[in-house]
PyMOL Python script that loads the backbone (N, CA, C, O; Angstrom):
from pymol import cmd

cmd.read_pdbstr("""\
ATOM      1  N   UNK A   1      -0.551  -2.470  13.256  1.00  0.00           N
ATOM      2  CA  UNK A   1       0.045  -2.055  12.006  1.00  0.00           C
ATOM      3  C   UNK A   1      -1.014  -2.153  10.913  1.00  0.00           C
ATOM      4  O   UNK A   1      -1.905  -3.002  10.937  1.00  0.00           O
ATOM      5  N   UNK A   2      -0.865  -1.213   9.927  1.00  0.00           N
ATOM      6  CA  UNK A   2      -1.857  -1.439   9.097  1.00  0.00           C
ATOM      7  C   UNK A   2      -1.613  -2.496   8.088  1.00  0.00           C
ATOM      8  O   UNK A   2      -0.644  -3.248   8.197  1.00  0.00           O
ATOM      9  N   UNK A   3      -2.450  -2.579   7.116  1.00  0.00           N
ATOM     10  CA  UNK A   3      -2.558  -3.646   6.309  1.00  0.00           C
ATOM     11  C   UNK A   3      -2.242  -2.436   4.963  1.00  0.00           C
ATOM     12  O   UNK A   3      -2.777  -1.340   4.797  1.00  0.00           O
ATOM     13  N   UNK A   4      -1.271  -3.064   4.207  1.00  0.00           N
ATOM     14  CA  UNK A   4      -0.335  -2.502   3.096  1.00  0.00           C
ATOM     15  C   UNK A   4      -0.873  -4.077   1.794  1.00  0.00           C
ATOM     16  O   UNK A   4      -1.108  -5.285   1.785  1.00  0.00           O
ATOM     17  N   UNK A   5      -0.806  -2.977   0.992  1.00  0.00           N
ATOM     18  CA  UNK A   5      -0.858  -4.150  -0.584  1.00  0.00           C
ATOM     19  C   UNK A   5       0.431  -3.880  -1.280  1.00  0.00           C
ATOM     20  O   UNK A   5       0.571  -3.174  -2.279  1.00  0.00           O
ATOM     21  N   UNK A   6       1.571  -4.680  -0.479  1.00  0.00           N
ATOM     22  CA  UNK A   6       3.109  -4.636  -0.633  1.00  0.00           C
ATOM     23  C   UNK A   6       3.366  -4.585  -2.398  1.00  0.00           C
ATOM     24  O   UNK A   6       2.571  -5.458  -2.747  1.00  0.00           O
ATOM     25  N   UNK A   7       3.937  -4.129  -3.530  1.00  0.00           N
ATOM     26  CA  UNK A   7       4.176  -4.513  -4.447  1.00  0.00           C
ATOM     27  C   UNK A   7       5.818  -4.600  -4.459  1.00  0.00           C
ATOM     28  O   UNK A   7       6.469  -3.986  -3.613  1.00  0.00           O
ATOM     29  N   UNK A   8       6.288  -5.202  -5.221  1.00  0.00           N
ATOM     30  CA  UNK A   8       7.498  -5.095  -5.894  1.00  0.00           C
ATOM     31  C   UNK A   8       7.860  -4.952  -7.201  1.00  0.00           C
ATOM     32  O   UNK A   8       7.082  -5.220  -8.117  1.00  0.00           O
ATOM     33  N   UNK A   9       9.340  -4.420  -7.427  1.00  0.00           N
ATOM     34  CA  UNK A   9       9.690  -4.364  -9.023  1.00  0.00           C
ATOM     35  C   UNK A   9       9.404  -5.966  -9.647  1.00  0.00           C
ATOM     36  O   UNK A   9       9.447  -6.934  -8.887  1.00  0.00           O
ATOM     37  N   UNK A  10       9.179  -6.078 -10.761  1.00  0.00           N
ATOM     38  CA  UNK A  10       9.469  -6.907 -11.910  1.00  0.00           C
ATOM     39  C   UNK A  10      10.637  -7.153 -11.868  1.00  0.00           C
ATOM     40  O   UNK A  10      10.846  -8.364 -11.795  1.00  0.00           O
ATOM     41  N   UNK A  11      11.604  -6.479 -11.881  1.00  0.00           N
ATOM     42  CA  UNK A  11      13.213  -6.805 -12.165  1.00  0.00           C
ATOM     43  C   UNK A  11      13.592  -7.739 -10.857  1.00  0.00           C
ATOM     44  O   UNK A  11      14.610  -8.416 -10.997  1.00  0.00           O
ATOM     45  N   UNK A  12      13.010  -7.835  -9.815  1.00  0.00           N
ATOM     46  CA  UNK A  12      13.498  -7.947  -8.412  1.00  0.00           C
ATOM     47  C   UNK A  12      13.233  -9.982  -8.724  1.00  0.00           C
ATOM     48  O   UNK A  12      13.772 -10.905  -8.113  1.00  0.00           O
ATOM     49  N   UNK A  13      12.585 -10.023  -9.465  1.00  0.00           N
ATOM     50  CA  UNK A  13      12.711 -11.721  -9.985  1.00  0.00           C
ATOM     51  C   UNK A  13      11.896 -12.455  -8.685  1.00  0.00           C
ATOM     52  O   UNK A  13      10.834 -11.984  -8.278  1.00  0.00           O
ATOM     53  N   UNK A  14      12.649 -13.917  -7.953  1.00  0.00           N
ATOM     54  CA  UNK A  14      12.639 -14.324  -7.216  1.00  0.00           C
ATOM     55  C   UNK A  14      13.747 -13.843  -5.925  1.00  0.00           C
ATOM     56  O   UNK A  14      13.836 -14.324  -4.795  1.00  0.00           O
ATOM     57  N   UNK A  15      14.393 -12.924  -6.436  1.00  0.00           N
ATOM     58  CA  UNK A  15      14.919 -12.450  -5.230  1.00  0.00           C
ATOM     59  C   UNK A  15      14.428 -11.901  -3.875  1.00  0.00           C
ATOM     60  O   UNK A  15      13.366 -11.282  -3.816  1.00  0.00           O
ATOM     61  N   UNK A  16      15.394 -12.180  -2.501  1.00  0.00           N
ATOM     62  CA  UNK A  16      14.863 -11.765  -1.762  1.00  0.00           C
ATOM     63  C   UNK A  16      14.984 -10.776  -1.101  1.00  0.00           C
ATOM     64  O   UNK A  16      14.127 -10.389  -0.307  1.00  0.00           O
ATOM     65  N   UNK A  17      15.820 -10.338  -1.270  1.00  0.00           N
ATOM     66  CA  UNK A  17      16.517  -8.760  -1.103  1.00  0.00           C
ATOM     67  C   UNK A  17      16.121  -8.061  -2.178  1.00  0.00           C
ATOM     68  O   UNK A  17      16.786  -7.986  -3.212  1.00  0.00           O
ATOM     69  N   UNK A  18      14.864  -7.438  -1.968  1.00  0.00           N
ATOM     70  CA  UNK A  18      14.201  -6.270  -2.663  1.00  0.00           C
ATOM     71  C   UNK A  18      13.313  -5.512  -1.702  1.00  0.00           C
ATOM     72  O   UNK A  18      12.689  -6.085  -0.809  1.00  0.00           O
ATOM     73  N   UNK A  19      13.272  -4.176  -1.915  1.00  0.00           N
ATOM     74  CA  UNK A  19      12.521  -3.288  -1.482  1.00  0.00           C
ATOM     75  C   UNK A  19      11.139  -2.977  -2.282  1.00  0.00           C
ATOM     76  O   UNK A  19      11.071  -2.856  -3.505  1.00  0.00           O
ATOM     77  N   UNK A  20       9.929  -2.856  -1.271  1.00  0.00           N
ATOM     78  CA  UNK A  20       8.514  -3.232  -1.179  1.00  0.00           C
ATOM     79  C   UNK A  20       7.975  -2.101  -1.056  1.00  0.00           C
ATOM     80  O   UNK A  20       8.385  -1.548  -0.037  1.00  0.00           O
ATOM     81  N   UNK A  21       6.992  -1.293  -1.816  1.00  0.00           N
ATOM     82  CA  UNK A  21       6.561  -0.066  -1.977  1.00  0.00           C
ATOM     83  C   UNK A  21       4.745  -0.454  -1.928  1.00  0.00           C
ATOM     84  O   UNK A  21       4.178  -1.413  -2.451  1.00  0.00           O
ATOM     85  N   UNK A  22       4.158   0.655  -1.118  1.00  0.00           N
ATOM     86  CA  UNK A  22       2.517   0.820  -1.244  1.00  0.00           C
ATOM     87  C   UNK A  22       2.630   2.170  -1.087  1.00  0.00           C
ATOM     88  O   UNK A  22       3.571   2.955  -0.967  1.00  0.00           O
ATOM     89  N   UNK A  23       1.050   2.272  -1.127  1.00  0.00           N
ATOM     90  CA  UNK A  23       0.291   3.217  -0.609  1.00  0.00           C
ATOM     91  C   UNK A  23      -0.676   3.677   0.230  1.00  0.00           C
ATOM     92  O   UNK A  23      -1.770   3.119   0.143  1.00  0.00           O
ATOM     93  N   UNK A  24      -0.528   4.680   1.133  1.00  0.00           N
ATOM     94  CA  UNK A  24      -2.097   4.280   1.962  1.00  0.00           C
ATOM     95  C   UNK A  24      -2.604   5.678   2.297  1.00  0.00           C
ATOM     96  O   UNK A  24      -2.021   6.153   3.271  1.00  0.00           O
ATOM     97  N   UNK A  25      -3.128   6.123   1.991  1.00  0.00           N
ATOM     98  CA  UNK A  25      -4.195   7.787   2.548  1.00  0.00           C
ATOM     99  C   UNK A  25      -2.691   9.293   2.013  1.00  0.00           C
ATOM    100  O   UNK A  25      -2.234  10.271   2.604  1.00  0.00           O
ATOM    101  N   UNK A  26      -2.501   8.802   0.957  1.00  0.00           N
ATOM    102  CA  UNK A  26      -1.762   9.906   0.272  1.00  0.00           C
ATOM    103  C   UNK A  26       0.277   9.392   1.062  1.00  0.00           C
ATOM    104  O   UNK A  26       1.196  10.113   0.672  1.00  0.00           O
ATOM    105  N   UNK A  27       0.375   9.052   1.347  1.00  0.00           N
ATOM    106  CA  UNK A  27       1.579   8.374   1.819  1.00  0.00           C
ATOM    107  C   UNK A  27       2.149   7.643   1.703  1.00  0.00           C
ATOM    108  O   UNK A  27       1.351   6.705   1.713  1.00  0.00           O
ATOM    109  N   UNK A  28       3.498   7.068   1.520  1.00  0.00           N
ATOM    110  CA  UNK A  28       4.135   6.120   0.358  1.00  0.00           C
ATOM    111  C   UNK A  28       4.800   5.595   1.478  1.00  0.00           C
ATOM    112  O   UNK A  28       5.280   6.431   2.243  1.00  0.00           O
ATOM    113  N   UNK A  29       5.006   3.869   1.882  1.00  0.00           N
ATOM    114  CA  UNK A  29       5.664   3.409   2.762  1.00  0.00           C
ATOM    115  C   UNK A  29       6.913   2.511   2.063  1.00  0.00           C
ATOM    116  O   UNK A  29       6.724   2.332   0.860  1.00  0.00           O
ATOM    117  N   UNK A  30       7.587   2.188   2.352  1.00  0.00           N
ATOM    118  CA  UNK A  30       8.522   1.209   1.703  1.00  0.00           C
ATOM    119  C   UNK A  30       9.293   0.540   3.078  1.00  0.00           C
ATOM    120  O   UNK A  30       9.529   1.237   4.066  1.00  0.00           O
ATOM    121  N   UNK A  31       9.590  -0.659   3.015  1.00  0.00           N
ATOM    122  CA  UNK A  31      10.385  -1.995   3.248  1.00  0.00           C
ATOM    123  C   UNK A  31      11.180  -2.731   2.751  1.00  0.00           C
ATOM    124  O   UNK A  31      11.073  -3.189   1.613  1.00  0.00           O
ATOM    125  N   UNK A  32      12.168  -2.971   3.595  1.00  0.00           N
ATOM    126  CA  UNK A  32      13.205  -4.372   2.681  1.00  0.00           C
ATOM    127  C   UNK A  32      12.307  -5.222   3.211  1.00  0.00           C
ATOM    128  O   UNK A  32      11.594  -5.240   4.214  1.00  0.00           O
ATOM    129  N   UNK A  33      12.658  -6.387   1.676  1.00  0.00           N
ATOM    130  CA  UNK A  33      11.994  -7.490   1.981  1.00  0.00           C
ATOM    131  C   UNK A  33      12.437  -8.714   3.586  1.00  0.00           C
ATOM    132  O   UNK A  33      11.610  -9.364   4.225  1.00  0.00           O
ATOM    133  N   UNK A  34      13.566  -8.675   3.766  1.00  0.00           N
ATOM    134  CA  UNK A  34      14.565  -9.486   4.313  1.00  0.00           C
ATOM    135  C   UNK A  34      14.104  -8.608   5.900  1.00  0.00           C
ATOM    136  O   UNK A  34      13.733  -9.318   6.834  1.00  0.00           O
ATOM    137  N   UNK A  35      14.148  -7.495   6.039  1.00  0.00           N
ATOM    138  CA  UNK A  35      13.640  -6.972   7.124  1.00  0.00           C
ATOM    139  C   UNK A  35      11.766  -5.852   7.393  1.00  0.00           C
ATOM    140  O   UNK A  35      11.529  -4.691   7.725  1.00  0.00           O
ATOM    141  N   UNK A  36      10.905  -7.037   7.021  1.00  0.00           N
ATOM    142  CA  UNK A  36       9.361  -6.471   6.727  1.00  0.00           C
ATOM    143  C   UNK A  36       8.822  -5.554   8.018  1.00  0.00           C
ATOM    144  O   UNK A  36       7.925  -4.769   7.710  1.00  0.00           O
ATOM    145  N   UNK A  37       9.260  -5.537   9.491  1.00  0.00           N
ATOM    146  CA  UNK A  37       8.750  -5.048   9.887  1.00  0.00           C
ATOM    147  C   UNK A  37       8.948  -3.604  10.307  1.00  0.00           C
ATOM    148  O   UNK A  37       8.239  -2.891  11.016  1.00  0.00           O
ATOM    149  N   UNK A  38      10.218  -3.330   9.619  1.00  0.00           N
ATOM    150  CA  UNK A  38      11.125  -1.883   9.851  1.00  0.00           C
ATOM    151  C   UNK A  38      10.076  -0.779   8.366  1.00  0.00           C
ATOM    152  O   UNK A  38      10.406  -1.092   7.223  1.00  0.00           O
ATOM    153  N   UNK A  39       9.477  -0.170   8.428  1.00  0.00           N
ATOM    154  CA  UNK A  39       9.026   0.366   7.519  1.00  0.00           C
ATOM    155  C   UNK A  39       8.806   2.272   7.445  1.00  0.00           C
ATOM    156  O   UNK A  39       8.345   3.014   8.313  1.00  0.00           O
ATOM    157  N   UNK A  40       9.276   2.569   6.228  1.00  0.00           N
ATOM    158  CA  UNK A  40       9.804   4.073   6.674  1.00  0.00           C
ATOM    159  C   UNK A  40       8.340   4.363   5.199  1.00  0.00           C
ATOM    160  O   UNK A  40       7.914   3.841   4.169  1.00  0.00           O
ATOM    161  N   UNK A  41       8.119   5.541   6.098  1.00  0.00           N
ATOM    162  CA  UNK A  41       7.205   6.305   5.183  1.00  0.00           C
ATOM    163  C   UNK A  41       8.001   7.666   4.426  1.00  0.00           C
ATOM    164  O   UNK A  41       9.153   8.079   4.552  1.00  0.00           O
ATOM    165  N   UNK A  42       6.849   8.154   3.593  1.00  0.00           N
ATOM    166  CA  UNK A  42       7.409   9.550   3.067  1.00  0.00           C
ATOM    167  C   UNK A  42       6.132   9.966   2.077  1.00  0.00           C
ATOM    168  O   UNK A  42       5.104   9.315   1.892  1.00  0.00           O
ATOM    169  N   UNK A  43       6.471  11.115   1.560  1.00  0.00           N
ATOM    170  CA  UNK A  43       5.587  11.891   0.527  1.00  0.00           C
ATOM    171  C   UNK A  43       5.294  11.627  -0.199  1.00  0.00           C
ATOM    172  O   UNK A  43       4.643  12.550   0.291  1.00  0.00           O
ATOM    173  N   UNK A  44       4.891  11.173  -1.324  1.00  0.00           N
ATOM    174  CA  UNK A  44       4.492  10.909  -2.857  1.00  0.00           C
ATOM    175  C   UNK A  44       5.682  12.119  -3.264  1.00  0.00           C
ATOM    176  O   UNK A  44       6.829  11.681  -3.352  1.00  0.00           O
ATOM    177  N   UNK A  45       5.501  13.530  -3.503  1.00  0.00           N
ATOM    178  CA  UNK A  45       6.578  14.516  -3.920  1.00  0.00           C
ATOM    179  C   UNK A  45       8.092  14.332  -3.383  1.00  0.00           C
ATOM    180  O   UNK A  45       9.088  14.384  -4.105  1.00  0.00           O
ATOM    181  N   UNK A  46       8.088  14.134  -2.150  1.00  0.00           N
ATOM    182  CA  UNK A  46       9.719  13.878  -1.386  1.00  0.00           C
ATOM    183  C   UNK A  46      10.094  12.455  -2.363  1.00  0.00           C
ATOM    184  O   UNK A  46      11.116  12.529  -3.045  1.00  0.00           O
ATOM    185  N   UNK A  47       9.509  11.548  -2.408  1.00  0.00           N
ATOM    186  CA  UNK A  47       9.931  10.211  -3.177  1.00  0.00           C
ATOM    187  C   UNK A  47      10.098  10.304  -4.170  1.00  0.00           C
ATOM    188  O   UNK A  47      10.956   9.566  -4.653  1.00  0.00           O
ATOM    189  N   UNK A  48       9.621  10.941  -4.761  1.00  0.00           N
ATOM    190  CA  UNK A  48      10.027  11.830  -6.777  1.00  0.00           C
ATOM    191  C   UNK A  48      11.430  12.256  -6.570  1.00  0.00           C
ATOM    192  O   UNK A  48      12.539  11.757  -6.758  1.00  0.00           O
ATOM    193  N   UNK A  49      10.891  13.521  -6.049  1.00  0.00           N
ATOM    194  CA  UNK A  49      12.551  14.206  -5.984  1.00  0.00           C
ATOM    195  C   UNK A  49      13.997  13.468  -5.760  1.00  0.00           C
ATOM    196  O   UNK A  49      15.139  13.632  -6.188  1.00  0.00           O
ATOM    197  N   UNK A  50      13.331  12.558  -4.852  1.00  0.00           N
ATOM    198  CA  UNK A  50      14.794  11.334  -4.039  1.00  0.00           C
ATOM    199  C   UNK A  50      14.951  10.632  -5.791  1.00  0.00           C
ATOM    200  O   UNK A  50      16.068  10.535  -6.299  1.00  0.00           O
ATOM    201  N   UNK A  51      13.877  10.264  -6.431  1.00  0.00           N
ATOM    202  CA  UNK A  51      14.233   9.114  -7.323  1.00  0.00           C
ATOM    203  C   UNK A  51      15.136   9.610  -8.519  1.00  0.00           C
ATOM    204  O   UNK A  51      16.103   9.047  -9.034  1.00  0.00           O
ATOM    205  N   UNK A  52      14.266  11.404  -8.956  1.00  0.00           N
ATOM    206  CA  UNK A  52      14.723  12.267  -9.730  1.00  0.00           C
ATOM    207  C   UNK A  52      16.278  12.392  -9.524  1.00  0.00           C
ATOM    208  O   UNK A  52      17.162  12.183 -10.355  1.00  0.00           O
ATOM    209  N   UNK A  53      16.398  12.795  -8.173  1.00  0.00           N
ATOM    210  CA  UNK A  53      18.175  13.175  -8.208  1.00  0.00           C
ATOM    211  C   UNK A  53      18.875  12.107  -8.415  1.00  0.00           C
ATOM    212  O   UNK A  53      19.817  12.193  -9.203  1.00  0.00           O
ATOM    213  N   UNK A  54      18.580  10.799  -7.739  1.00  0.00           N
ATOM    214  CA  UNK A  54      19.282   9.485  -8.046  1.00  0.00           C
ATOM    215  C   UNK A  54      19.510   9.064  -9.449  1.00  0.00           C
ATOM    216  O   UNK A  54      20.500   8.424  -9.804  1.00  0.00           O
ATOM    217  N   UNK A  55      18.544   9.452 -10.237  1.00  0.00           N
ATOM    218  CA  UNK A  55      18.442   9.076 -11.853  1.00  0.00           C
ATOM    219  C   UNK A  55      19.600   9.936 -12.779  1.00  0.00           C
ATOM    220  O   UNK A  55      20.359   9.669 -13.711  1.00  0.00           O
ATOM    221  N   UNK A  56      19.187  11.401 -11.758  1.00  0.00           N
ATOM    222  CA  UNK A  56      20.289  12.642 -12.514  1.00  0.00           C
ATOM    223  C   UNK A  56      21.943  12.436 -12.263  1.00  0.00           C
ATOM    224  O   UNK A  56      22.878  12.876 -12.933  1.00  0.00           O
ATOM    225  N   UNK A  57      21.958  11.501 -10.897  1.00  0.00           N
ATOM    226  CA  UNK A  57      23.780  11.162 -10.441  1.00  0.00           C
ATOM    227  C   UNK A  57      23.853  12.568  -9.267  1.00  0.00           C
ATOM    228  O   UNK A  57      24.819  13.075  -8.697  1.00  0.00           O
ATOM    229  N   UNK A  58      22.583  12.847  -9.235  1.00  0.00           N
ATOM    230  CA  UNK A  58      23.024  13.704  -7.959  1.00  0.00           C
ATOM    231  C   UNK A  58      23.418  13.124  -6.452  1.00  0.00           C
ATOM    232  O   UNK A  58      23.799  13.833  -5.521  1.00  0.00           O
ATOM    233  N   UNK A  59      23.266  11.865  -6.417  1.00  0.00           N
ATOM    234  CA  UNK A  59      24.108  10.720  -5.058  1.00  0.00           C
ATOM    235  C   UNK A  59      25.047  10.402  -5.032  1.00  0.00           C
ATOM    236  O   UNK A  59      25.659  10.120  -4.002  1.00  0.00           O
ATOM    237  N   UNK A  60      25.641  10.319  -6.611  1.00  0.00           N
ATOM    238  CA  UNK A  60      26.650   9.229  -7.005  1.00  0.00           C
ATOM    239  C   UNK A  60      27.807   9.603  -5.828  1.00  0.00           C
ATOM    240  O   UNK A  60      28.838   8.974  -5.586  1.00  0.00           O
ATOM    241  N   UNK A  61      27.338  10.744  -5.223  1.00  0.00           N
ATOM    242  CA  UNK A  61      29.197  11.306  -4.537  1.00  0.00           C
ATOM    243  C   UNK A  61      28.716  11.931  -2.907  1.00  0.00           C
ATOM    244  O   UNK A  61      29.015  13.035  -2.450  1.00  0.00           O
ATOM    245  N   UNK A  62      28.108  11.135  -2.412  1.00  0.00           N
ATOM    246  CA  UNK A  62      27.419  11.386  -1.210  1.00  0.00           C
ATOM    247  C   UNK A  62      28.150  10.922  -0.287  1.00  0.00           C
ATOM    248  O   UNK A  62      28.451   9.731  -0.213  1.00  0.00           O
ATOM    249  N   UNK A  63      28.661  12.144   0.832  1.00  0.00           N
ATOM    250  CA  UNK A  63      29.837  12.196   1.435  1.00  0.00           C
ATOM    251  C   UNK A  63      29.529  11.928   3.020  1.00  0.00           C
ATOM    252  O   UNK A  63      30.451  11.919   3.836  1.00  0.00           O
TER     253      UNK A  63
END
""", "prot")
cmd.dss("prot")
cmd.show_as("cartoon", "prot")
cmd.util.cbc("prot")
cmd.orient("prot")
C-alpha cells in the first residue's frame, strides 16, 4: 500500500469517526478513520462535482 499524508477537517476535533482525504499522482483517496484500511479513490473533478451537488441539496432525496 502506498504511503498517503492522511489529512483531516479542523471541525472533525478529537473525534474519531472522521473521514481522511490525500493525494497522490493526480488522484484523491479518502478513508474512515475507524476503518483505515478500506480506502476508495476518485478524480480530483468527480470529487468536486460529488461535493458541488451535496452543497446544492442535490442528495438530500436519494432514493
Amino acid at each position: 500500500m502506498s504511503t498517503y499524508l492522511w489529512r483531516k477537517s479542523s471541525y472533525s476535533g478529537d473525534a474519531g469517526n472522521c473521514v481522511n482525504v490525500a493525494a497522490s499522482d493526480g488522484v484523491i483517496v479518502l478513508r474512515e478513520s475507524d476503518d483505515p484500511e478500506t480506502i476508495l479513490s476518485t478524480t480530483p473533478a468527480a470529487l468536486r462535482d460529488f461535493i458541488r451537488g451535496a452543497k446544492a441539496g442535490r442528495l438530500d432525496h436519494v432514493r
